[in-house]
C-alpha positions as CSV (number, residue, x, y, z in Angstrom):
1,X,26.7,4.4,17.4
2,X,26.1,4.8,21.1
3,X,22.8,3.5,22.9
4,X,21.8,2.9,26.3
5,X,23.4,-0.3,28.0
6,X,19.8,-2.3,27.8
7,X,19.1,-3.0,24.3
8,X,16.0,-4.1,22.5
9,X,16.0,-5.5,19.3
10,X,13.2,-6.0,16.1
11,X,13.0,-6.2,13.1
12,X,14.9,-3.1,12.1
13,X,18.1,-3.7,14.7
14,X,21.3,-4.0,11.9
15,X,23.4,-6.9,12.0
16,X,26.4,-7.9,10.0
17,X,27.3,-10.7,7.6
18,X,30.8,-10.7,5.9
19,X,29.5,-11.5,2.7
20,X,26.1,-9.8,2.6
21,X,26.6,-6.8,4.3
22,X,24.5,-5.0,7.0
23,X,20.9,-6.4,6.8
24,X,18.2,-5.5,9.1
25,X,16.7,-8.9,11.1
26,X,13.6,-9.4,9.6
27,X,16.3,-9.9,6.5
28,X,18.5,-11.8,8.4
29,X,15.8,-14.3,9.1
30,X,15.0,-14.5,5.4
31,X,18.9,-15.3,4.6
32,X,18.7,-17.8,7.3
33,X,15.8,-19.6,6.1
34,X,17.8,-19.7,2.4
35,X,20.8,-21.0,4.5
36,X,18.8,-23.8,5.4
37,X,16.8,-24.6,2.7
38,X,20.6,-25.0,0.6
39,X,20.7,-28.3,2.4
40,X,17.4,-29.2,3.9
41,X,18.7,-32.7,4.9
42,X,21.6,-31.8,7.4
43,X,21.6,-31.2,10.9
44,X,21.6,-27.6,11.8
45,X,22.3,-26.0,15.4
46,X,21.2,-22.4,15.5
47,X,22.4,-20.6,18.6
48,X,22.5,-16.8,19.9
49,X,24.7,-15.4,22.1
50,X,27.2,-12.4,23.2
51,X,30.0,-11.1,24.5
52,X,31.3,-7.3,25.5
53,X,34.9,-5.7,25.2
54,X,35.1,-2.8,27.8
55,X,38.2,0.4,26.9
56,X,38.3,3.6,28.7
57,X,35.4,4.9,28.2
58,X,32.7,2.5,26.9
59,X,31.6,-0.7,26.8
60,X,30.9,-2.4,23.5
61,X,28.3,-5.3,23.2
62,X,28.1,-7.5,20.5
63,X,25.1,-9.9,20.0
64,X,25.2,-13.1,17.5
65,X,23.4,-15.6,15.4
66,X,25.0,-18.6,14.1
67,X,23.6,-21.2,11.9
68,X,25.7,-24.0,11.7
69,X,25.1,-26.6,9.1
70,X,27.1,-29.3,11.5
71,X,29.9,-30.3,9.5
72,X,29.2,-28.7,6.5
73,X,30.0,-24.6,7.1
74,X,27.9,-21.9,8.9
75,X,26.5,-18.3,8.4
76,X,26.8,-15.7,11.1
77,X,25.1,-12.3,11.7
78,X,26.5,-9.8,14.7
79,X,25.0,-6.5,15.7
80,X,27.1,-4.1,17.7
81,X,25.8,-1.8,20.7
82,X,28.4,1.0,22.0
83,X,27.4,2.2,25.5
84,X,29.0,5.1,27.0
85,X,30.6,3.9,30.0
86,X,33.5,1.5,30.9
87,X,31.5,-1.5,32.5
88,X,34.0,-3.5,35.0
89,X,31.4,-5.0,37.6
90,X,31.5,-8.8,36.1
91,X,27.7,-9.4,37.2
92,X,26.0,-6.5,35.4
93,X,28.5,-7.1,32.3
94,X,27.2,-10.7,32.4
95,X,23.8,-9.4,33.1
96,X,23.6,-7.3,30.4
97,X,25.2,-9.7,28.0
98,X,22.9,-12.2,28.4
99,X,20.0,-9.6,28.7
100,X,21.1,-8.9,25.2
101,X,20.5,-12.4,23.7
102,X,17.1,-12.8,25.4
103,X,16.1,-9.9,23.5
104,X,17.5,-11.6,20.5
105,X,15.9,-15.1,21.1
106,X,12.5,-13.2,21.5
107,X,12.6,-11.9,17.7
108,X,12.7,-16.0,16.8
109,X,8.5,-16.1,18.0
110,X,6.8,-19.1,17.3
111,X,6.0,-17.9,13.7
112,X,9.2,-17.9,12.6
113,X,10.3,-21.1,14.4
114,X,7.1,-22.8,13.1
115,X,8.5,-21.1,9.4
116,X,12.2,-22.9,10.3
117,X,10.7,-26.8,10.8
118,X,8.4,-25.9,7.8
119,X,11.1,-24.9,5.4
120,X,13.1,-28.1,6.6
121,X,10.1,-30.2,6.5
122,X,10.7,-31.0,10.0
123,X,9.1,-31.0,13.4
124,X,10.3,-29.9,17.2
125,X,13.4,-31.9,18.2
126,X,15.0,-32.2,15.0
127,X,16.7,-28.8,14.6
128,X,19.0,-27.2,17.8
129,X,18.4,-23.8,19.1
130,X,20.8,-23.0,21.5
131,X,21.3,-19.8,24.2
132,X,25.0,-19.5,24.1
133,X,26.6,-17.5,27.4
134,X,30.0,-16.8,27.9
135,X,30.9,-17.8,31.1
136,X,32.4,-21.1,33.0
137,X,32.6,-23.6,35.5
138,X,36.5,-22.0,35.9
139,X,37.6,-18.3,36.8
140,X,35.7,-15.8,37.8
141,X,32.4,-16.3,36.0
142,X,31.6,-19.3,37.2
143,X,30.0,-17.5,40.1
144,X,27.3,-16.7,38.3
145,X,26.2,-19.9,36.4
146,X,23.0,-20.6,38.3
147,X,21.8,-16.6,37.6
148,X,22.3,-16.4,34.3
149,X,21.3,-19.8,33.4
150,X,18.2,-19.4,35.4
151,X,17.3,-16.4,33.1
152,X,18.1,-18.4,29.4
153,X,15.3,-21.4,31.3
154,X,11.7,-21.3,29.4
155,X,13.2,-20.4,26.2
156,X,12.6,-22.6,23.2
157,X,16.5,-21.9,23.4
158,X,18.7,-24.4,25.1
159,X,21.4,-22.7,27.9
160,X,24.7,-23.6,27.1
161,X,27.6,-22.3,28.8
162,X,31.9,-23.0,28.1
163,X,32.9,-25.0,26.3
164,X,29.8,-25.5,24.4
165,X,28.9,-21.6,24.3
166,X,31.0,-20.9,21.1
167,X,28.6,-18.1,19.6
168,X,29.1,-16.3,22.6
169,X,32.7,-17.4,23.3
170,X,34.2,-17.3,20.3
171,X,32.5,-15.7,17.3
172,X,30.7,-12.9,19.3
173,X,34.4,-12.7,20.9
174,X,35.9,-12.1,18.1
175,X,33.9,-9.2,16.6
176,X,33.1,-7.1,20.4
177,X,37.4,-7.0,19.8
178,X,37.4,-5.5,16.6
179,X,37.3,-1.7,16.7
């Protein structure tokens, strides 16, 4: 599947779960929500974020959600967005990656966070939501810390960045290498 490099999800966009298949969001959110309400007691972090692979010819993004139940497990949901071209500047790849989660963090409106603390019986403060982005104070990306940071600010969402950014740096990571 091959789209444009600017990517704008709803409710329809596909995402992936290893055990429940290719769901569209507004299902996702429902599976979240039955995540949560399995243990309504624990502590839960839920962060977006992702990463991109680029090959010869195109560039492949991959967007996440994780729900971690902290120390007890986590469910994860990635969608996957092919663009036709081999991006290699480090700023627009960044750019775009992050791009990419805002759009994401936009489909959790204040509905649907309001429908998160009410399913846990909980208010603001007690639940994290956190804006994962994969870069780092060392190497190359750390360049652009301030930029991308500056565009994650305002969110509900909380800007993380390495080592902290694990749905970006690691499980988004893991599926934009998969072919």
């Amino acid at each position: 599947m091959t789209r444009s490099a600017y990517r704008t999800f709803d409710d329809q966009t596909l995402f992936h779960n290893m055990r429940l298949g290719t769901l569209p969001f507004s299902q996702v959110f429902e599976a979240i929500l039955e995540f949560l309400l399995e243990d309504p007691a624990a502590h839960y972090c839920i962060s977006v974020g992702s990463d991109s692979q680029s090959s010869g010819r195109d560039t492949l993004f991959v967007t996440c959600i994780l729900v971690h139940r902290v120390g007890k497990g986590a469910i994860g949901f990635y969608s996957r967005n092919r663009v036709k071209r081999s991006i290699r500047n480090l700023r627009e790849k960044l750019s775009l990656e992050t791009l990419s989660s805002l759009q994401l963090t936009y489909l959790f409106d204040d509905t649907r966070i309001a429908r998160i603390y009410d399913v846990l019986h909980r208010g603001p403060g007690d639940i994290s939501f956190e804006f994962h982005i994969d870069i780092g104070r060392n190497g190359p990306t750390s360049a652009y810390i301030t930029e991308m940071m500056s565009m994650a600010r305002g969110l509900v969402f909380i800007p993380r960045i390495k080592p902290e950014s694990y749905c970006a740096s690691s499980y988004a990571d893991r599926h934009s290498k998969a072919t």
